[in-house]
MARKE-117291 format. One line per 3 residues: number of its first residue (from 0); their letters; for each residue y, z, x of C-alpha. Coordinates in steps of 0.05 Angstrom, whole numbers. Example, Ala and Ser with C-alpha at 12.3 -4.5 7.8 and 13.67 -1.06 7.14 Angstrom:
residues 2
0 = AS = -90 156 246 ~ -21 143 273
***
This chain:
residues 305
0 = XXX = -59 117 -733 ~ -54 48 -721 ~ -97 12 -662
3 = XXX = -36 13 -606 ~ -23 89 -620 ~ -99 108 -622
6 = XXX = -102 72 -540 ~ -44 110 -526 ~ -78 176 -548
9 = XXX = -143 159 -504 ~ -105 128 -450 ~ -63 199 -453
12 = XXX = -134 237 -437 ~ -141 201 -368 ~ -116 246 -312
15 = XXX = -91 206 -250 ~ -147 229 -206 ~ -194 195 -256
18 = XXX = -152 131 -263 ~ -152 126 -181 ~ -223 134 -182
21 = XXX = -233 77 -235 ~ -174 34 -196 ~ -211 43 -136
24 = XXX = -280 21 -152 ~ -245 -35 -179 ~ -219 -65 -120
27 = XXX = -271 -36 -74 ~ -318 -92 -123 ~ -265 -146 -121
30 = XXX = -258 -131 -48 ~ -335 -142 -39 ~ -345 -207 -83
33 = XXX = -284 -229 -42 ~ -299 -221 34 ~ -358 -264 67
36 = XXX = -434 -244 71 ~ -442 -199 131 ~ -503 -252 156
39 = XXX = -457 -317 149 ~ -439 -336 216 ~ -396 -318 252
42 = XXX = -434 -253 230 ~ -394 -201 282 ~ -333 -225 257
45 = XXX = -360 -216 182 ~ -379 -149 192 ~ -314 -118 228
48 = XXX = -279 -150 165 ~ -328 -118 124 ~ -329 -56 156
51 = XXX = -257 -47 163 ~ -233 -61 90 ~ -298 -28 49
54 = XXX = -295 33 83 ~ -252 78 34 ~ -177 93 41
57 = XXX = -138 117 -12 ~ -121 44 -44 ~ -51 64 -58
60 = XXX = -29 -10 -57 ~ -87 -34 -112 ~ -64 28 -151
63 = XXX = 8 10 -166 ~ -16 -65 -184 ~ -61 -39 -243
66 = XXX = -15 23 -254 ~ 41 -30 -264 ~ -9 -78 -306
69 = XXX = -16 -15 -348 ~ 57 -11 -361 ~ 69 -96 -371
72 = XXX = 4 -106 -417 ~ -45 -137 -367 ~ -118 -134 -363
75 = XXX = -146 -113 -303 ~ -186 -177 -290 ~ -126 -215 -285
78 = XXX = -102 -172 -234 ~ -166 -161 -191 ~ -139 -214 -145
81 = XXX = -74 -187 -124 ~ -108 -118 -119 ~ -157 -148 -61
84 = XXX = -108 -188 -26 ~ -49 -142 -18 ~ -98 -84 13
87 = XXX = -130 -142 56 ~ -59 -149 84 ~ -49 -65 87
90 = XXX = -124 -71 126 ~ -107 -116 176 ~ -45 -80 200
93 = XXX = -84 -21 203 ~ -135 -50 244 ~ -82 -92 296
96 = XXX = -32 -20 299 ~ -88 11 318 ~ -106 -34 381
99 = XXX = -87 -1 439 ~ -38 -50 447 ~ 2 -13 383
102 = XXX = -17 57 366 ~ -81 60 405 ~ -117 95 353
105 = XXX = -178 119 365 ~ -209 136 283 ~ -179 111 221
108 = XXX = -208 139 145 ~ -250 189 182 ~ -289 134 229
111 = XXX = -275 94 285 ~ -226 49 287 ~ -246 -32 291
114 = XXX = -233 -46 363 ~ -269 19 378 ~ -333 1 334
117 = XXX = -330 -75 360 ~ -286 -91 412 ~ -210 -105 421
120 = XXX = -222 -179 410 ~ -264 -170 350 ~ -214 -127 320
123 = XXX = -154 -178 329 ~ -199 -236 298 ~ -212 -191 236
126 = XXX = -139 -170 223 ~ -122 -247 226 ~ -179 -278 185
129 = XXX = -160 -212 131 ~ -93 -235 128 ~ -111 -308 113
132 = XXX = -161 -291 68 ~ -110 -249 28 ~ -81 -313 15
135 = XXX = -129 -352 1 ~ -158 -296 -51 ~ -86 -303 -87
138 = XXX = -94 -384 -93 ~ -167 -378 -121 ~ -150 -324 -166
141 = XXX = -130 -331 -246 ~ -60 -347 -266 ~ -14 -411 -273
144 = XXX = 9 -450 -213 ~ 78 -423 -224 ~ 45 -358 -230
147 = XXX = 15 -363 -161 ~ 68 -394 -117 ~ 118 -335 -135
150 = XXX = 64 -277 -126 ~ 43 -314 -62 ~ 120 -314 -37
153 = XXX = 124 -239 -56 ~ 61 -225 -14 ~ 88 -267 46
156 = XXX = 157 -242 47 ~ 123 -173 40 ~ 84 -180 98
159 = XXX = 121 -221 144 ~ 187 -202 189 ~ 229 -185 134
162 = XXX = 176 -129 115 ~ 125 -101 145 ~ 113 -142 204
165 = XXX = 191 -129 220 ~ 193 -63 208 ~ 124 -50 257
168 = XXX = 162 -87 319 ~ 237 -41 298 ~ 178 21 311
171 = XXX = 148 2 366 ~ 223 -15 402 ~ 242 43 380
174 = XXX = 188 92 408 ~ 221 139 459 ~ 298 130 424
177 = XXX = 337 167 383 ~ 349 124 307 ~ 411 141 257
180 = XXX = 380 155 192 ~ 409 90 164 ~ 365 50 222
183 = XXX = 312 99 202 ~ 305 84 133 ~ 312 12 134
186 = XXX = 258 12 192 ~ 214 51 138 ~ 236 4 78
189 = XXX = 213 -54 115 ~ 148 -24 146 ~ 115 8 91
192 = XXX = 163 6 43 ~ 164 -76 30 ~ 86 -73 15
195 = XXX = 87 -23 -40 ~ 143 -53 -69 ~ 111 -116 -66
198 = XXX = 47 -80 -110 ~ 98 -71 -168 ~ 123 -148 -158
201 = XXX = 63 -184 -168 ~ 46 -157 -232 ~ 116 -172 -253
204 = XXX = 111 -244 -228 ~ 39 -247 -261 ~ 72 -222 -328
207 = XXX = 141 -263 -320 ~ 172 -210 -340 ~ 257 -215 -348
210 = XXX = 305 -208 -282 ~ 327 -147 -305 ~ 267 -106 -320
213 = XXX = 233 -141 -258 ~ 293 -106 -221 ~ 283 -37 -248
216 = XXX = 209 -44 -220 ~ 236 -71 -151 ~ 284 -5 -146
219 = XXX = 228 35 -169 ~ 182 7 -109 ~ 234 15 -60
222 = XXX = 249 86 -78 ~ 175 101 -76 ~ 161 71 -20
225 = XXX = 212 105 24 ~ 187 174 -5 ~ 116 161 8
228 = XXX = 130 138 84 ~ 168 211 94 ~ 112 247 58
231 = XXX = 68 208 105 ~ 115 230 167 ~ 111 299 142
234 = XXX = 34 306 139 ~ 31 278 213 ~ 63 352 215
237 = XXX = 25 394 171 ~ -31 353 141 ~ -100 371 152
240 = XXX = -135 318 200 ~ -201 323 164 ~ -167 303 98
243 = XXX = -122 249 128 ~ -185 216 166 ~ -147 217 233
246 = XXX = -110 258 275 ~ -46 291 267 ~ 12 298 316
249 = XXX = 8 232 341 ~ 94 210 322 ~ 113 270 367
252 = XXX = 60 252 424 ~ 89 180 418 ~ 160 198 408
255 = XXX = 165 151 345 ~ 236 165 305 ~ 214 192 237
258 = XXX = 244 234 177 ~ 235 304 195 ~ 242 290 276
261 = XXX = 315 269 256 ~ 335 315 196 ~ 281 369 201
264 = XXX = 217 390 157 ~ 260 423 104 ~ 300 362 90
267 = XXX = 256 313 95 ~ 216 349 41 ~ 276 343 -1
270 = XXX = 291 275 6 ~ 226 250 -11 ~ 231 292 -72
273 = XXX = 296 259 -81 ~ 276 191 -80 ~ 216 209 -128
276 = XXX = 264 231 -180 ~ 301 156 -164 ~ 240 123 -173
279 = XXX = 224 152 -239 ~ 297 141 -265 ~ 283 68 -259
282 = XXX = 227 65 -301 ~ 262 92 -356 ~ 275 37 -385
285 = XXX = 198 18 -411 ~ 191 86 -455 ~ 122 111 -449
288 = XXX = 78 51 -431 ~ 116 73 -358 ~ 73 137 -360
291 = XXX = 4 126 -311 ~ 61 94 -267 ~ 98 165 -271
294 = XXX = 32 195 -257 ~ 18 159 -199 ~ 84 162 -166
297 = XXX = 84 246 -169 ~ 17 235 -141 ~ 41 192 -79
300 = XXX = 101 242 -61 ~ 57 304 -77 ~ -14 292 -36
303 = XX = -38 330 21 ~ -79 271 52
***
């Protein structure tokens, strides 16, 4: 068995649940080294950062970076960096949708939620210094100066009006009104969708990979985000609060458009299923390497929390 093969076998052993476990003390370490001292001044400040970002979540972002590292031959230290900046940009959304201002959230991950631990102002100062550090993690972290500037763009085009920033202000106009499914889903693409796609992109810019295999991955985070917003809809329906961290019902309460409020529970299951079987077709074209990316993406459309 030659020394590729003999990996593969080991690397075969590894359930999912193991590999999220070793993905997310990974960037929970990364995320550490990367945010200030909770005694460097401004210390409040410090500490609302720290406390909102090291306090657990399910690090889906970080996992599809060094899922997606698996697949394109990168070692995880060169992808650290990405890992802790894209879920600094996922943790300061969370923190400013849940100012009352947005959601009005009261816990997130089981705890309360920044501007309920601190106060409002607090919370808004953290979700902006996150998002700059996120950036500034990117620039200090390994890689080429070519290498950089595109997973930087990725990151900001990601996160700004085109994605998720966009897509939050399309959901918040569109509280109390009915959405055609078209409206829906590109609401939902740019929302959540933009940032996990984004977690397959920056590996791909790290790698360089070609335009057509870095295409395949861009379909293949597009599909999978769309079905892991719906599953996320869904469980605001059926999910257990004390597994999701926070409570349930809240779209309905709100009147926020989602997946199964226009279609119904039965479809919406289906189409997330759908759109997991997309997802995998476009990986199809990088053989078995592709396989703890498989793994995770049944995980994402199949979880209960």
């Amino acid at each position: 068995m030659t020394r590729t093969q003999t990996t593969k076998a080991m690397a075969d052993t590894v359930t999912i649940d193991q590999r999220l476990l070793v993905w997310a003390e990974r960037v929970e370490k990364a995320l550490d080294a990367a945010l200030p001292l909770p005694d460097a001044e401004p210390a409040r400040l410090h500490q609302a950062m720290r406390y909102s970002t090291l306090n657990g979540g399910k690090r889906v972002r970080p996992a599809l970076i060094y899922a997606t590292g698996e697949l394109l031959g990168i070692a995880p230290t060169e992808l650290d960096a990405s890992a802790a900046a894209i879920e600094m940009i996922h943790v300061y959304s969370l923190v400013h949708d849940d100012l009352p201002a947005m959601d009005d959230d009261e816990f997130r991950r089981g705890r309360l939620t920044c501007h309920r631990q601190y106060d409002e102002a607090t919370a808004i100062l953290a979700g902006d210094a996150l998002q700059v550090l996120a950036f500034q993690t990117l620039a200090e972290g390994p890689g080429s100066a070519e290498q950089k500037l595109a997973m930087i763009q990725i990151l900001a085009r990601a996160s700004g009006t085109a994605g998720m920033a966009g897509g939050q202000a399309v959901d918040l106009a569109a509280a109390g009104r009915v959405l055609t499914l078209i409206e829906l889903e590109e609401m939902h693409k740019a929302k959540t969708g933009a940032l996990l796609q984004a977690s397959v992109l920056l590996p791909a810019a790290k790698a360089e990979v070609d335009a057509s295999l870095r295409g395949c991955l861009a379909r293949f985070g597009q599909a999978l985000g769309l079905a892991f917003q719906i599953v996320d809809d869904l469980l605001d329906i059926e999910g257990d609060p004390a597994l999701l961290g926070k409570a349930t019902g809240m779209d309905q309460a709100r009147g926020k458009p989602t997946y199964p409020a226009i279609v119904g529970v039965p479809a919406a299951r289906l189409k997330a299923q759908e759109l997991h079987t997309l997802a995998l077709q476009e990986l199809s074209a990088f053989g078995a390497q592709a396989d703890p990316l498989r793994a995770l993406a049944h995980f994402l459309t199949n979880r209960n929390a």
